[in-house]
Structures are given as structure tokens and as C-alpha cells.
C-alpha positions in Angstrom: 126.2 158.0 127.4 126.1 161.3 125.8 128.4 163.7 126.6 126.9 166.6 128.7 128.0 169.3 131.0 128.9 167.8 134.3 128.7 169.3 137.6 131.0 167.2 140.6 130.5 168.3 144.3 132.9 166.6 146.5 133.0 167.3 150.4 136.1 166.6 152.6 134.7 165.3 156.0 137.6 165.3 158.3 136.2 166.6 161.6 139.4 167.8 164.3 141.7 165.5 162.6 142.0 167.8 159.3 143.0 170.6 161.4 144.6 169.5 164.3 148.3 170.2 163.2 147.0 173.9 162.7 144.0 174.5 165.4 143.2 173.9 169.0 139.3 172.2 169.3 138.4 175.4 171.4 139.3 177.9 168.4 137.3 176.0 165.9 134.9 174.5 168.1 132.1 176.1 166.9 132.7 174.7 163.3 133.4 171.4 164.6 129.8 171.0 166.7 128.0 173.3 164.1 128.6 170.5 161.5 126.2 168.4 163.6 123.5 170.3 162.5 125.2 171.5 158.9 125.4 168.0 157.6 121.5 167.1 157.5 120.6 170.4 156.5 122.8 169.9 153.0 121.9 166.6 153.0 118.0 167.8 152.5 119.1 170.2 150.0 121.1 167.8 147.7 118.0 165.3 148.0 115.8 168.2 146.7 118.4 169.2 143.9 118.7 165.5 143.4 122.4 165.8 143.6 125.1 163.1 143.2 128.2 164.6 145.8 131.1 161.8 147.0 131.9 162.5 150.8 135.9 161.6 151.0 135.8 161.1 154.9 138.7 160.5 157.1 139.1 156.8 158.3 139.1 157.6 162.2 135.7 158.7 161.6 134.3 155.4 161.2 135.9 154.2 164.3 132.8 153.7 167.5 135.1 154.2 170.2 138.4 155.1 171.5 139.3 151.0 171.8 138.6 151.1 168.2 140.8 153.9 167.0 143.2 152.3 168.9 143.2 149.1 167.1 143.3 150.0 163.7 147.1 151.8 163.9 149.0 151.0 160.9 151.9 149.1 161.2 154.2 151.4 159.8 153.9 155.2 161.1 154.7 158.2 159.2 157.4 160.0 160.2 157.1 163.4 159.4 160.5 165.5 159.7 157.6 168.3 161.3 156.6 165.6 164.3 153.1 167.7 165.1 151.6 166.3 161.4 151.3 162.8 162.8 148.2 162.3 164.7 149.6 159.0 166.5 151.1 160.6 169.6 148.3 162.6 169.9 145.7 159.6 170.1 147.3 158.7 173.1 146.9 161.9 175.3 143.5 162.8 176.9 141.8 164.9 174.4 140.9 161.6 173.1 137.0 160.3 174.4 136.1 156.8 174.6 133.1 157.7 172.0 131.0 159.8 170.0 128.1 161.2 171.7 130.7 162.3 174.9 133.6 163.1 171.6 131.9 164.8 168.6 135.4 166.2 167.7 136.8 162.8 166.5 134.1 159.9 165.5 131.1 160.4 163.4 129.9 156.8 162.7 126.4 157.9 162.9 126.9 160.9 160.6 128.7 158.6 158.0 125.4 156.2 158.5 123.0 159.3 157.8 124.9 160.3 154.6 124.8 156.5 153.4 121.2 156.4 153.6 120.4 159.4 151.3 120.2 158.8 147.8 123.1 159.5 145.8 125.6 160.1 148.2 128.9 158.2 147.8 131.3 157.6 151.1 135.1 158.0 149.6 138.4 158.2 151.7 140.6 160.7 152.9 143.1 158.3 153.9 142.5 157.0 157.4 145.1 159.4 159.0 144.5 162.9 157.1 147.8 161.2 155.7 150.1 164.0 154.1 151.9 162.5 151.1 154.3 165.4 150.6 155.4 166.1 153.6 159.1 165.2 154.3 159.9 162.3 156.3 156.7 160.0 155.0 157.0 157.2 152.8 155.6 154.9 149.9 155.4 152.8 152.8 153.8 154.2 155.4 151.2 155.3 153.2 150.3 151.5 151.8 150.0 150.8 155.5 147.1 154.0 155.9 145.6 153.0 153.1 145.5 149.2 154.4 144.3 149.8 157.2 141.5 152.3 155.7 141.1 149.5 153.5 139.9 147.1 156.5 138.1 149.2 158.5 135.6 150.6 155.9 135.2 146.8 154.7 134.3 146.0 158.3 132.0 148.6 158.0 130.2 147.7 155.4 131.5 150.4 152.8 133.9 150.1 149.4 135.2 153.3 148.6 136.2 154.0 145.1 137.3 157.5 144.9 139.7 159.0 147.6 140.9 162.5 148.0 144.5 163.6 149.1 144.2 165.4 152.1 145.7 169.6 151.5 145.5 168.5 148.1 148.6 166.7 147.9 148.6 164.2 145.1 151.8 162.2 144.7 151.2 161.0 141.0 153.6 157.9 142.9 151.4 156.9 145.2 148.7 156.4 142.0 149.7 152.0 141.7 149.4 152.0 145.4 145.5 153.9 145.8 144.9 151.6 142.7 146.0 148.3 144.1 143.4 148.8 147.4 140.3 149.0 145.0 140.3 152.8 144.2 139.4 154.2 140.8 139.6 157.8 141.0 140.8 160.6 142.5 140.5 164.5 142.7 143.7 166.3 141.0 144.5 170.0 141.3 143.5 172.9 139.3 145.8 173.5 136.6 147.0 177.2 137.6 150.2 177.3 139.3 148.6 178.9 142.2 146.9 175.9 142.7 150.0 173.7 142.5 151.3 172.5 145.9 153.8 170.4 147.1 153.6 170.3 150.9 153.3 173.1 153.5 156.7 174.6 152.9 155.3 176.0 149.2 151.9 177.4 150.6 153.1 180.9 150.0 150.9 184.1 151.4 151.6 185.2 147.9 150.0 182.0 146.7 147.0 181.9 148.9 146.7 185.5 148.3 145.6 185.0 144.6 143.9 182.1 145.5 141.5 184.4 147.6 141.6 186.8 145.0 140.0 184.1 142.1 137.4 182.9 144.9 135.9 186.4 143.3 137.5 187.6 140.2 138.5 185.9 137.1 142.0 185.3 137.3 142.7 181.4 136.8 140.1 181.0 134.4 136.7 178.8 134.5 138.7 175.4 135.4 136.8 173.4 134.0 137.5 170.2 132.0 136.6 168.9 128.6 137.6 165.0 129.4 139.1 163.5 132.2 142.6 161.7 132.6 143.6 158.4 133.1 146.8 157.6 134.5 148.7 154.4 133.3 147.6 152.7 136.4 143.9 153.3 135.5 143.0 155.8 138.1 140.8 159.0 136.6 141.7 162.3 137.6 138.5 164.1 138.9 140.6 167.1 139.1 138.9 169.9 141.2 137.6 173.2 139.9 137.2 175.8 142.9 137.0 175.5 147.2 133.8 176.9 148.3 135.0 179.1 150.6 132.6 179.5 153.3 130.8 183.2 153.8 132.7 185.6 155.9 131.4 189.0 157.6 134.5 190.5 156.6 133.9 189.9 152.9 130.4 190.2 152.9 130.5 193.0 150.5 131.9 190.9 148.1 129.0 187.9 148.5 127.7 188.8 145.0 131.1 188.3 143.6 131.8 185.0 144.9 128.8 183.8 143.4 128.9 185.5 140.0 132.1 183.6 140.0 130.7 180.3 140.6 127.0 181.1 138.5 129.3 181.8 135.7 132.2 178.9 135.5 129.0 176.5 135.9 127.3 178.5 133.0 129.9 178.4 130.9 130.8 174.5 132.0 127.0 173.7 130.4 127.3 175.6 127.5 130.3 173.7 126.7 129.8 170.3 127.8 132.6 170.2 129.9 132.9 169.0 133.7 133.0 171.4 137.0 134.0 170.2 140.1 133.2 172.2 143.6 134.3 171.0 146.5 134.5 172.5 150.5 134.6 171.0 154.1 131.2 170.5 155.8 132.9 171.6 158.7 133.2 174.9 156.9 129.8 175.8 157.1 129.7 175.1 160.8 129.5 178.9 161.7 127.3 181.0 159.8 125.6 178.2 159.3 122.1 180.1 157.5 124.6 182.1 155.4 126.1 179.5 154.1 123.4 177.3 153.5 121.1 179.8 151.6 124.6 180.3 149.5 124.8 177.0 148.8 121.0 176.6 147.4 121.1 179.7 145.2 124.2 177.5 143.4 122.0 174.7 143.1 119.2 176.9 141.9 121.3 177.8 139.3 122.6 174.2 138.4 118.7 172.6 138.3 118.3 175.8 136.1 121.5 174.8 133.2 119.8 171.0 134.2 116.7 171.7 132.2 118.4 174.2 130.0 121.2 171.9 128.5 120.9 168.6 130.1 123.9 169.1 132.4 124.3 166.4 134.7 125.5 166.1 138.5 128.2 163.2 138.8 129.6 162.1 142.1 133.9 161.5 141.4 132.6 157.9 141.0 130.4 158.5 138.5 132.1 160.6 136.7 135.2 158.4 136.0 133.2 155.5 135.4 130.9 157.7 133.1 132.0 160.5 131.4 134.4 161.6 128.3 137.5 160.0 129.5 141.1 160.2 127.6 144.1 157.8 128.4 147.5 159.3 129.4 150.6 157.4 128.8 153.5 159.4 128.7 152.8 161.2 132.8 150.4 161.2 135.6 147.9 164.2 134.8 148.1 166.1 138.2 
């Protein structure tokens, strides 16, 4: 096809299990329910801005019941040298329900149904676990297992992801032949700014997250976007991302216009110049201040169906987009 701009929306749907290592349910509680509501509303508002957005969901969250979650346990655990990153003692204590409508912390079979049947949508994987593949103490084979047993329940369900996203944004460029070997075709790489960089929680600085706050609103990492994508020797395509949505805080509400100057311009400049953009957040993000956030996320599709008619720019979900657009082969390293 011709080569336009591109603009890739990606949403990590995760639930409790992407933050249970770091949050009790009652502290984010609010986020966690308020995505019951947050997930039809954007739903409506990429079926009016005729968007194309992958949703890289979390394998538990397929799973109808507790008996269910139960049964698809890989056969080889991770063993993380921090024990409270594995979520396998945890499934066995009570904070566990026996399904969704009395646990709406931990399956969302019918919200995964709801996305499926709007147009556009794609359902990708987030490993099955929330599986941390830089962490010490995991493995190359512990994570084949996740991904196996992903790999069977979505089947079961009915669904074939393609694309799958690394949860904390911790690609191991290793574990590429492995995601490649279960049927998947792309993934979503890091931002090329060493601030962006990681390599498990022991290099999340302050100072690090710190500038990553501060280019949420000023300029300092540049517009990240892409003019092709990367194939690794394996044949997966980097989808690499261009900036977290963070979601609208009282605190920082002074600074509202800057956050979306930052965004209005990056995608500006990203249809200008044919390249590719990639935004990408947590639904359950938006789960408090859930009218503030909404209303920020139209005005940035506003502005996208606005460079749409302007230059032609396109929205691509990850799977589209490494099927689709300007692609380049790698052969010496893994573009991460």
C-alpha cells in the first residue's frame, strides 16, 4: 500500500493481576471497578473515530471461573529471586472468587467478548501470567510454558492472537524465536531514549521515571516516532511504542494543555512525515476520573480524524501495522 503516516493505539488490559505485586485491590479499587464502565465508553469513541487499537490482555482474563484459572497452570513456574512477582501462590489464597460477576478484579471474559465484537479491535496477549521476562530467577523455560498455556486457552476460546506485548515493557530480544514459534508476529518494543530503556525493576530509577514524567509534557526525548518498522531474524516486527498516556491527574491539572500539545504535536509531525506513532495506556487507567479522561482521549482523536483527511494518515492496530506498513529487515541484532 502506500506509505502514509500511521497512528497505533495499543491498550494493556491486565485488571489486578498487572498490579498486584505493587497494590492492594482496596488502594486501586476504584480503577479496577471504574474500568467496567471505561471500557464501553472508549470502545464507542474508537467506533466513531473508526479506529483500529490491539487490546494485549492478560491470559487469566479469559478464564470463567476460579476452576478454570486453576486448570490452566503452566507446568513449569517462574521462579522469581523477588517471590511476590509470581502470581501462583497467590491464586491459591482467598482473594481469589469462583467468577466474574462476584470477582470483577480478576476475570473479564465478558469484557474481552464486548471488545471482540466491535469493529476493528484486535485481542493480543500479555502473556497469561503478567509474565516478567527480566526479572531474576525466570527462565527461557518457564516462559515457553506461559506462553503455551496462553496459547491453549485463547484457542479454546475462540481467539488467535498475533501481536503480544511484554508486560513493564520488558522485551527480552531472546525470548523473540520462542513468541514466534506460538503463532505471534509482532510485538511492541521500547522507545529509543535511554529513559525508556529497562531491564527489570532494579533499573526503574526515580531519576529515570522522573524525566519520563517530565516528556509526558515537554519535549525532551523527541517525537518517537518511526519511519519503518524492524524485523528481527526470527520474523517478529517491532511495533515499538511512542508515549504512555498517562492518565489526567488533579495534581497536574495545570499542566493538561501541555500533555496534549505534546501528543497534538508528535502526531502532527508523525503525518507530516509519513512516519508511524504509537500510543498506548491501561484502560484501567482511566478508571478514576473517568469524564476527564475520556474527553482527553477524544480531543486526540479529534485531532487524528483531523491529519486523516489532511494527509491520509492511517490508524493501524500492531497487527496491521507489521503486516502492512514500511517494514525493514534486521540481521545483524534484535531492534529493541
Amino acid at each position: 500500500m502506500d506509505k502514509t503516516g500511521a497512528f497505533v493505539i495499543s491498550l494493556d488490559f491486565e485488571l489486578y493481576w498487572g498490579v498486584r505485586d505493587k497494590r492492594t485491590i482496596q488502594s486501586y479499587e476504584q480503577n479496577l471497578l471504574g474500568v467496567r464502565q471505561v471500557i464501553p465508553a472508549i470502545l464507542e469513541l474508537f467506533a466513531k473515530y473508526e479506529m483500529h487499537v490491539t487490546w494485549a490482555t492478560v491470559g487469566f482474563l479469559f478464564c470463567e471461573s476460579r476452576k478454570e484459572l486453576a486448570s490452566v497452570v503452566p507446568r513449569h513456574l517462574p521462579a522469581y529471586s523477588d517471590e511476590k512477582l509470581s502470581p501462583y501462590p497467590y491464586m491459591d489464597t482467598d482473594a481469589i472468587g469462583e467468577h466474574e460477576q462476584v470477582d470483577p478484579y480478576h476475570f473479564a471474559p465478558s469484557l474481552i467478548k464486548l471488545i471482540s465484537s466491535y469493529p476493528h479491535q484486535f485481542i493480543g496477549s500479555h502473556t497469561l501470567s503478567h509474565y516478567y521476562c527480566q526479572e531474576p530467577g525466570q527462565t527461557p523455560e518457564a516462559f515457553a510454558a506461559d506462553l503455551a498455556s496462553f496459547h491453549r486457552l485463547t484457542r479454546k476460546k475462540g481467539y488467535s492472537p498475533s501481536s503480544i506485548v511484554f508486560p513493564r515493557n520488558q522485551v527480552q530480544p531472546a525470548y523473540l524465536s520462542l513468541c514466534k514459534k506460538k503463532g505471534f508476529r509482532s510485538y511492541r518494543g521500547n522507545e529509543k531514549s535511554w529513559m525508556y530503556h529497562t531491564r527489570g525493576a532494579a533499573e526503574e530509577t526515580l531519576f529515570k521515571r522522573a524525566m519520563r514524567l517530565m516528556d509526558a509534557y515537554v519535549n525532551l526525548s523527541g517525537h518517537n516516532n518511526y519511519v519503518s518498522l524492524q524485523r528481527s531474524p526470527e520474523g517478529m516486527v517491532d511495533v515499538p511504542s511512542s508515549r504512555f498516556l498517562r492518565p489526567y491527574s488533579p495534581r497536574l491539572q495545570r499542566l493538561e494543555k501541555w500533555r496534549m500539545k505534546r501528543i497534538k504535536c508528535d502526531l502532527t509531525h508523525t503525518a507530516e512525515h509519513k512516519r508511524l506513532y504509537h500510543l498506548w495506556w491501561h484502560p484501567e487507567n482511566f478508571g478514576n476520573h473517568i469524564k476527564e479522561n475520556l474527553s482527553f482521549l477524544e480531543e486526540i482523536l479529534q485531532h487524528y480524524s483531523m491529519l486523516r483527511e489532511k494527509y491520509g494518515m492511517q490508524s493501524l492496530s500492531m497487527e496491521e501495522a507489521a503486516a502492512k506498513w514500511n517494514q525493514q529487515e534486521v540481521r545483524h541484532e534484535v531492534f529493541v
